[in-house]
C-alpha positions as CSV (number, residue, x, y, z in Angstrom):
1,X,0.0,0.0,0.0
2,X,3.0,2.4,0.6
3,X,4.2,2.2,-2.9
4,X,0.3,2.9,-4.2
5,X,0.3,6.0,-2.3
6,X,4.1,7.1,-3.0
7,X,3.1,9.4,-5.8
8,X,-0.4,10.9,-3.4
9,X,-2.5,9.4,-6.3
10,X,-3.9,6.2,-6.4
11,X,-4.9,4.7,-10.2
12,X,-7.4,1.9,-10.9
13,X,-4.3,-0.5,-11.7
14,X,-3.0,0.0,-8.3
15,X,-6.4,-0.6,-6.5
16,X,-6.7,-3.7,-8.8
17,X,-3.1,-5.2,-7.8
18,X,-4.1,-4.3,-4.1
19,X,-7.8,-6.3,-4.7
20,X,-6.2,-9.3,-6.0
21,X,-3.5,-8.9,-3.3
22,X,-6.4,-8.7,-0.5
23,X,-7.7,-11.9,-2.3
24,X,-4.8,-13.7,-2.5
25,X,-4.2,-12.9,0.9
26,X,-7.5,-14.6,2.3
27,X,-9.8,-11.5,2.6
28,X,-13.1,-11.9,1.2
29,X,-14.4,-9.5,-2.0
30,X,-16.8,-7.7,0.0
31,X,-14.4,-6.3,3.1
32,X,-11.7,-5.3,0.6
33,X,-13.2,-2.2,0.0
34,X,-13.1,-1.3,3.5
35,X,-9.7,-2.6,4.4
36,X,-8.4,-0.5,1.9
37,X,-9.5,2.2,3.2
38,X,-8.4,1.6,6.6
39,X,-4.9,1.2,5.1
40,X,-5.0,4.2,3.4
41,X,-5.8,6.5,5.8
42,X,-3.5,4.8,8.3
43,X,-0.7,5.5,6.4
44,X,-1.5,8.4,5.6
45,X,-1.4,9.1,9.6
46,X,2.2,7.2,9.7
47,X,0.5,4.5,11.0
48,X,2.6,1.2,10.3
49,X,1.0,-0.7,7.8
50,X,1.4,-4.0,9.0
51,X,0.2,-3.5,12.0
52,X,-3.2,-1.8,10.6
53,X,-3.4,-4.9,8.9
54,X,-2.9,-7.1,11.6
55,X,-5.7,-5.2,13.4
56,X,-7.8,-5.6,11.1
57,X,-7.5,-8.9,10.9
58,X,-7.8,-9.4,14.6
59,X,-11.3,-7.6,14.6
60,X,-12.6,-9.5,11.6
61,X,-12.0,-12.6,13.7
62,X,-13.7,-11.7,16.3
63,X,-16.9,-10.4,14.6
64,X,-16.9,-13.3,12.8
65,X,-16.7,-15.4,16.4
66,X,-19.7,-12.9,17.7
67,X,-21.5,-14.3,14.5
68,X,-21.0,-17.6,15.5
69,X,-21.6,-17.6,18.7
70,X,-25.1,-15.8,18.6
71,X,-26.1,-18.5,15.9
72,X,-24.9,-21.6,17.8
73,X,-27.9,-21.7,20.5
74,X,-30.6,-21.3,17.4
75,X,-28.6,-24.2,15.7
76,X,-29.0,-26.3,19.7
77,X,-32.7,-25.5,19.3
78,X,-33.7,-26.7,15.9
79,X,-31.3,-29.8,16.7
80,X,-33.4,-30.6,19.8
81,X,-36.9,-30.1,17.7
């Protein structure tokens, strides 16, 4: 992401290569757009990229764990029926 925004203007190339990077990398079509973002602006704050990434990451986990866990008792209840 540092090399996209080295010249303060990012192109439609350089958010393709960072999409298929993001997909590559595990990250699901529909949260790149937002991850890119948070990227952006982090280094644009002098944030350290990998560290915004590994955030991220950690907080995708977990929502994805909050998912799961409010859907397991429903799941316990239409096993029971």
């Amino acid at each position: 992401m540092k090399m996209t925004l080295a010249d303060g203007a990012i192109d439609k190339n350089e958010i393709r290569i960072a999409t298929s990077f993001a997909i590559k990398s595990g990250f699901d079509e529909d949260e790149i757009p937002s991850l890119l973002l948070l990227l952006i602006n982090g280094i644009k704050k002098g944030k350290n990229e990998s560290e915004l990434l590994e955030n991220y990451k950690n907080d995708r986990t977990l929502e994805k764990r909050r998912k799961s866990h409010f859907s397991l008792p429903k799941k316990l209840i239409e096993e029971k029926d």
